[in-house]
C-alpha positions in Angstrom: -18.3 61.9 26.1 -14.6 60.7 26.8 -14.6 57.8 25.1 -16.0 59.4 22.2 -13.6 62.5 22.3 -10.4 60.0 23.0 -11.5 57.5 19.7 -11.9 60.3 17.2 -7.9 61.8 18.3 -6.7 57.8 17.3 -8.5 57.9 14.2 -7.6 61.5 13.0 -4.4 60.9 14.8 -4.1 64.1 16.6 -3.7 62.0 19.8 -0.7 62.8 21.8 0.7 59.2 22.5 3.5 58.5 25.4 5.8 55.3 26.2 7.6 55.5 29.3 10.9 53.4 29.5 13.1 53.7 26.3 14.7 50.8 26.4 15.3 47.3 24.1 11.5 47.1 23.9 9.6 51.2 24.2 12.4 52.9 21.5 11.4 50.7 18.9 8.0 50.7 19.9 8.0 54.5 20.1 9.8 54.4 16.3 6.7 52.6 14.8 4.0 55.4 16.8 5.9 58.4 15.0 5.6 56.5 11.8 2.0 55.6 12.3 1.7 59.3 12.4 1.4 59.8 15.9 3.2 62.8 18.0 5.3 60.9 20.9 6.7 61.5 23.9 9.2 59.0 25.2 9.9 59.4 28.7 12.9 57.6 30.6 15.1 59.0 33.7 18.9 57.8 32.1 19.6 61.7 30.9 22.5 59.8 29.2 19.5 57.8 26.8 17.6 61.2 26.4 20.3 63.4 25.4 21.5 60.5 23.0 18.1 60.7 21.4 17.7 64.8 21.6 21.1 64.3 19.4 19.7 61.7 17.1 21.7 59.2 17.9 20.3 55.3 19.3 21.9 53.4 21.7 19.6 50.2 20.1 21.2 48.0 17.4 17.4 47.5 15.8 17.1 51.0 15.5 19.1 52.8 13.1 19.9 56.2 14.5 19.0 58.0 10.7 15.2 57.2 12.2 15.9 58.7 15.4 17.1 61.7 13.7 14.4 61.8 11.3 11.8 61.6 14.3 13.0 64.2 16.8 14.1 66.8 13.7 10.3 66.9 12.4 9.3 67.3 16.0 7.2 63.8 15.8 9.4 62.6 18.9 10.1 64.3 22.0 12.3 62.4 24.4 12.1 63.8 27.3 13.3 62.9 31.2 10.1 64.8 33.1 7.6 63.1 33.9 5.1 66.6 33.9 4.9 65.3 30.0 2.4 62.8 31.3 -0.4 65.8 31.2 -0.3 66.6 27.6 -0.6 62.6 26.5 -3.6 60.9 25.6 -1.9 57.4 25.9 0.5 56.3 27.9 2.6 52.7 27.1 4.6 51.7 30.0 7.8 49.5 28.6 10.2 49.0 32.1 12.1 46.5 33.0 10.8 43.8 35.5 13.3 42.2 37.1 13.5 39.5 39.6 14.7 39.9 43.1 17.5 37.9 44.8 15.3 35.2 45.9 13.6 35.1 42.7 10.2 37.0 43.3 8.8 39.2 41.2 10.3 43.1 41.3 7.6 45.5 40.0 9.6 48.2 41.6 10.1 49.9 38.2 5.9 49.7 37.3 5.1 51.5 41.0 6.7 53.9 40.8 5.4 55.1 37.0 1.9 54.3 38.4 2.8 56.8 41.1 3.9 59.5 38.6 1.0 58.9 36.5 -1.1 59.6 39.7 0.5 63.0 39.7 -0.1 64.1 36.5 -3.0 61.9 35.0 -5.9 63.6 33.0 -9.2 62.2 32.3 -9.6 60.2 29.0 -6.2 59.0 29.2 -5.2 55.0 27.8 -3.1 53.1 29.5 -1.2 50.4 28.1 1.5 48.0 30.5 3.8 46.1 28.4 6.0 45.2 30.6 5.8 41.3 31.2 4.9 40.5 34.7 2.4 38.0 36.8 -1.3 37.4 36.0 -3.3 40.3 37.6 -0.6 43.0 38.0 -2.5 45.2 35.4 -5.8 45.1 38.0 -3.9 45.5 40.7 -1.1 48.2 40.1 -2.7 50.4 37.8 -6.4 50.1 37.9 -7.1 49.8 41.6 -4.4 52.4 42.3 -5.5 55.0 40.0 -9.6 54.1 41.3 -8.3 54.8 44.7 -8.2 58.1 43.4 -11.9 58.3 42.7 -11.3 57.8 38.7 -13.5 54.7 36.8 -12.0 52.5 34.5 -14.0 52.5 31.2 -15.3 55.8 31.9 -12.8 58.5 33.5 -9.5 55.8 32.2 -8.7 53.3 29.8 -6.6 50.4 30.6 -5.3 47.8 28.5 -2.1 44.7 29.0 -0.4 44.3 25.9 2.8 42.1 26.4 6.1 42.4 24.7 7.9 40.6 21.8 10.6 41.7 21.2 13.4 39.5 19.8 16.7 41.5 19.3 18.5 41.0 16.4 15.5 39.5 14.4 16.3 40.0 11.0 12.7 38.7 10.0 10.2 39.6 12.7 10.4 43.4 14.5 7.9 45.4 16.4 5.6 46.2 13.4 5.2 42.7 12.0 4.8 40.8 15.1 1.1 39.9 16.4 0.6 41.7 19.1 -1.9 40.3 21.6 -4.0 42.7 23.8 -6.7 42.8 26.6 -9.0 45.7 28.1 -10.4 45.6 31.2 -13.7 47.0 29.8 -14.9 46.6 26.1 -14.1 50.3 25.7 -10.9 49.8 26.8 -10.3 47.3 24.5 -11.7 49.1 21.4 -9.3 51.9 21.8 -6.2 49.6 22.8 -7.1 48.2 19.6 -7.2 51.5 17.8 -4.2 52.7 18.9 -1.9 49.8 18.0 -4.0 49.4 14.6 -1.9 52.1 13.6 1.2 51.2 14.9 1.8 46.6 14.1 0.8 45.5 11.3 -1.9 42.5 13.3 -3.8 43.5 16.7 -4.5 40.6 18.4 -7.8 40.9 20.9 -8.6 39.1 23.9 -10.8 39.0 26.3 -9.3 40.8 29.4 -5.7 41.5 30.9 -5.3 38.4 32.8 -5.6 36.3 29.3 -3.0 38.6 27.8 -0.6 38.4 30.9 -1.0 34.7 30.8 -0.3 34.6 27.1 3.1 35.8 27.4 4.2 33.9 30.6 3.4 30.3 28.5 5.2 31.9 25.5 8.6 31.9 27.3 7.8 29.1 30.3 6.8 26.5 27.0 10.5 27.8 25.6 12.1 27.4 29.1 10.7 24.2 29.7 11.4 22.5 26.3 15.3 24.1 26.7 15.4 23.1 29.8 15.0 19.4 28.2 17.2 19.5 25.6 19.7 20.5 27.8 19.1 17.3 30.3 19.4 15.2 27.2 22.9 16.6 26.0 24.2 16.2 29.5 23.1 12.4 28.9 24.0 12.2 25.5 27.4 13.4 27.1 27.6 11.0 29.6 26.9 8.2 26.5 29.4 9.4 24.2 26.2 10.2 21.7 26.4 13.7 19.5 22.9 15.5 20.8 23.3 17.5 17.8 23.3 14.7 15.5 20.3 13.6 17.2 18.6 16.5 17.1 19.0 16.8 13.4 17.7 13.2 12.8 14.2 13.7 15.1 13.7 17.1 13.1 13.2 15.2 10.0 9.7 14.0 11.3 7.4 16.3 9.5 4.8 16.4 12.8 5.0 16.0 16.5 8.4 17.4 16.8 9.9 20.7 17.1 13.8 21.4 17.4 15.2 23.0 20.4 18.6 23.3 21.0 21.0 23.4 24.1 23.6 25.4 25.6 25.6 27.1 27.9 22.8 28.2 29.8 19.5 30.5 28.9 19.8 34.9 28.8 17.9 38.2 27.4 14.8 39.0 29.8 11.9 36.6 29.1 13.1 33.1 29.4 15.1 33.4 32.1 12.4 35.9 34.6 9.1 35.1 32.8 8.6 31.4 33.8 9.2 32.4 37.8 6.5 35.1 37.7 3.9 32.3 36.8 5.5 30.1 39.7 5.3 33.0 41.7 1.8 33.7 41.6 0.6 30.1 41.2 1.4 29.8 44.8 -1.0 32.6 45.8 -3.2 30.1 44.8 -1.6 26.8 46.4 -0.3 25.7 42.9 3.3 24.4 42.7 4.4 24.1 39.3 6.9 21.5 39.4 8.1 21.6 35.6 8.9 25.5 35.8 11.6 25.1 39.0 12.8 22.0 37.2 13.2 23.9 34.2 14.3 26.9 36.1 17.1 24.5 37.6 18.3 22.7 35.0 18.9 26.0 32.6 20.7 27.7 35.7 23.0 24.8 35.9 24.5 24.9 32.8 26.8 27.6 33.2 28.4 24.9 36.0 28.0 22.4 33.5 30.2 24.5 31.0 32.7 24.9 33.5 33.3 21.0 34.1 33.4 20.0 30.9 36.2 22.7 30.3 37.5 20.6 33.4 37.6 17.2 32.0 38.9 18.5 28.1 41.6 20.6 30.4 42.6 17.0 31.9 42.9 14.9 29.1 45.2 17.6 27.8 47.2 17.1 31.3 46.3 20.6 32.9 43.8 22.1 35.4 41.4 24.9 35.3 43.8 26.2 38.0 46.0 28.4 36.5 44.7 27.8 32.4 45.1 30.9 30.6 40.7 30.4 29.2 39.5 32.5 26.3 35.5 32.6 25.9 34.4 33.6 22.5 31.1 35.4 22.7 29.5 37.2 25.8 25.9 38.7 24.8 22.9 36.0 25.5 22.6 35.4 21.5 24.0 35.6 17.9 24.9 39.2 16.6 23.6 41.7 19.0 25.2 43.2 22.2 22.5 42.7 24.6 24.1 41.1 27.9 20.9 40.8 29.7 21.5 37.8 32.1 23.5 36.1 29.3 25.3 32.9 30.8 28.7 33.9 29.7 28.6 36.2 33.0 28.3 33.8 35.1 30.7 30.9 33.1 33.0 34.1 33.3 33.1 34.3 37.0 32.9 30.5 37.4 36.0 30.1 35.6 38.1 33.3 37.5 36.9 32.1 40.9 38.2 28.3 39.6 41.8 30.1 39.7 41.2 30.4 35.7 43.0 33.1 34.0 39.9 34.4 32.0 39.3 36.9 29.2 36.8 37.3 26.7 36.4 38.7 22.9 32.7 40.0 21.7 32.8 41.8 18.8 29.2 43.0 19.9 29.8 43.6 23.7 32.8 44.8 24.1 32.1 45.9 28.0 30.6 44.6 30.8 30.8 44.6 34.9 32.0 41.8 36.7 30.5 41.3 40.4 32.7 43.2 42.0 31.8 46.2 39.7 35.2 46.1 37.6 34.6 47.3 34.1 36.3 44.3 32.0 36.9 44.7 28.2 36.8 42.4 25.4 40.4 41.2 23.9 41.6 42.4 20.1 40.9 39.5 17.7 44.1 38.2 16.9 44.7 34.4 16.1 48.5 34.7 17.0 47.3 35.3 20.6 45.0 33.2 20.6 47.0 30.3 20.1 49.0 31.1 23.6 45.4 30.3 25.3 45.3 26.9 27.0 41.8 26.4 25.3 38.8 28.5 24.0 35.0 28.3 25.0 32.3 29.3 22.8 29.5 31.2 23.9 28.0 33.0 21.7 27.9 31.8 18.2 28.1 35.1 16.3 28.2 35.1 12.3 30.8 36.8 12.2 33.4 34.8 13.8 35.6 33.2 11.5 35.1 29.3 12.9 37.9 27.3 10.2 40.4 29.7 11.2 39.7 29.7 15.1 39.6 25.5 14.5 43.3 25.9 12.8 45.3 27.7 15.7 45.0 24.1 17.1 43.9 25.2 20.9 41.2 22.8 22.3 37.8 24.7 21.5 34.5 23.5 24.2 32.1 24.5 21.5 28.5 25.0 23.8 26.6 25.8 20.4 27.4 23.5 17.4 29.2 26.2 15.6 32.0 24.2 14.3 29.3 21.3 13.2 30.8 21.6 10.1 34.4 21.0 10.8 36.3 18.2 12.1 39.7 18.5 14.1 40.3 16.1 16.8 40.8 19.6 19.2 37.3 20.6 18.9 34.7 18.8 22.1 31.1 19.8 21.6 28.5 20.5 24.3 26.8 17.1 23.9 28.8 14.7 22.7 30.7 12.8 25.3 35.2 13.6 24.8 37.5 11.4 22.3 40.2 10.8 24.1 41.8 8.4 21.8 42.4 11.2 19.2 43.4 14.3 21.6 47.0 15.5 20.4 48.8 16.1 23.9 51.2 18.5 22.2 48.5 21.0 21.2 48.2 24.0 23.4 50.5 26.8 24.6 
């Protein structure tokens, strides 16, 4: 029986397991298979990602490239850019991106066409597993009626199974292994062996009760962040507006040891779940004649704070007698969060071009990202850190709080700093205007600046 045949290969572990897509979310997936014991294939089309792998060597800052070594030189990994490698696997975890278009829909460009090379090569008895976050139903109607159409039967001739993504870059606590990880099967069977397989591979399988659930469960993870953000940011553009530190407020509520959980704003939201996640749901609520009014709200309120940033640069500019026009603007920070070099829809590419089409002289310094393309496909490079510089800026935006910026001696060239995360909460210098907080103009030293 196929089922049968299929379960004994997880439990002796002399299944040949596959994860297509080798990005933020399937290499360190595929790092946790080989060391559940598993023989993996990881298949992605960049030959620049598969001969970085085939050399040992990982393009992924939560992957040390010792493991990747490790995995391909005992023959446990095989990355690979064919996608014929789908025959010899016995499970199959697609990881791609999912993107939305320009007017916001979903893109599940990158999931067709895998489903269309798995049609190629497919064998019977094979598990499927789609990771990749996307709308309610997708895993029904990509994957399972697609590969049905082909006279195969889920549960008997397939196995088919959602089990959403959580990664969190740079997490120095929580990773792919000791994260929960939530799946549905669209059968029992299915189930039973999605559960199997990642048994050995996270430390806790969480079941549920079919792939719709586990979609779902992953669109309210990110929509309840987006909406809650999206919140805290509308208060610190009041608190702005009342000359009342957010922050400080923020602090006080979190004292209350119930009801309350802290949230934080900023200079607008980045990475690829809480940005894309919450319009999928909005997206296919309306299938169904449901507007969700909180999500767009959300949705506009976090998108307008790269704007936001960009006015309140305006009015510190002012009270310091200049423009935005013309300002020589350093932003400190360019990936989405602390410590890692992941510019997936990070805000500071947006606050970047927002400033240069403001007539802003603009640059940036990321220790982390140290590259990135602007929108008309330039390649623009972070700046050297050098304080001396630094001080011929007409001010400095923070962006990105990384650890590793030295905050007292960035507060002491004595440039106006628009600090969008609290980083300099522990300072005080009258040239320092926090996201949140209203502007002091009683205490601005004119004479400060290049």
């Amino acid at each position: 029986m196929i089922y049968n045949h299929l379960k004994e290969k997880l439990q002796n572990k002399t299944a040949k397991v596959g994860v297509i897509g080798l990005g933020y979310v399937g290499l360190p997936l595929t790092m946790e298979m080989v060391k559940g014991g598993f023989t993996v294939y990881g298949i992605d089309l960049d030959n620049r990602k598969v001969e970085s792998l085939l050399d040992g060597e990982s393009y992924i800052q939560d992957v040390p490239s010792s493991i990747v070594a490790d995995a391909v030189g005992s023959g446990k990994f095989v990355p690979t850019n064919r996608f014929e490698a789908i025959r010899e696997l016995d499970t199959i975890s697609i990881c791609v991106p999912t993107p939305l278009s320009e007017h916001q829909d979903p893109d599940t460009s990158f999931i067709v066409s895998v489903v269309n090379e798995i049609k190629k090569y497919i064998k019977k008895g094979t598990l499927i597993v789609l990771e990749s976050t996307t709308y309610p139903g997708t895993t029904e109607e990509l994957i399972e009626y697609e590969l049905e159409a082909l006279g195969l039967t889920v549960g008997r001739d397939f196995f088919l199974c959602f089990s959403p993504e959580r990664v969190d870059p740079g997490n120095p606590n929580y990773n792919t292994y000791n994260t929960p990880k939530v799946i549905g099967g669209t059968t029992e069977k299915c189930k039973e062996l999605g559960i199997m397989l990642y048994n050995n591979v996270v430390k806790t399988v969480v079941p549920v009760s079919s792939p719709k659930v586990a979609e779902m469960s992953k669109l309210l993870e990110n929509t309840f962040r987006s909406v809650n953000i999206a919140f805290v940011n509308e208060l610190a553009m009041m608190c702005d507006r009342m000359s009342i530190d957010v922050w400080e407020v923020i602090r006080a509520a979190s004292t209350k040891p119930f009801g309350f959980m802290s949230f934080y704003p900023g200079p607008g939201i980045g990475g690829h779940c809480i940005p894309l996640d919450p319009m999928y749901l909005s997206w296919k609520a309306k299938e169904f004649r449901f507007y969700s009014k909180f999500i767009e709200l959300a949705q506009s309120i976090n998108d307008n704070m790269p704007e936001y940033v960009l006015n309140k640069t305006a009015q510190v500019l002012n009270v310091y007698a200049k423009s935005i026009r013309n300002s020589r603007v350093l932003l400190l920070g360019m990936s989405y969060k602390p410590d890692i070099d992941d510019l997936r829809e990070s805000p500071g590419l947006e606050i970047y071009e927002l400033f240069k089409k403001s007539g802003a002289k603009v640059e940036y310094y990321d220790p982390y990202a140290t590259t990135f393309k602007d929108e008309q496909g330039h390649i623009v490079e972070t700046v050297k850190y050098d304080p001396d510089a630094f001080s011929q800026y007409d001010c400095l935006v923070l962006i990105t709080n990384h650890r590793s910026f030295s905050y007292h001696e960035l507060a002491e060239i004595g440039v106006p700093i628009i600090d969008t995360r609290n980083a300099f909460a522990d300072i005080k210098s009258d040239n320092i205007h926090k996201l949140g907080t209203g502007i002091n103009q009683k205490d601005v030293k004119v004479s400060v600046g290049a």
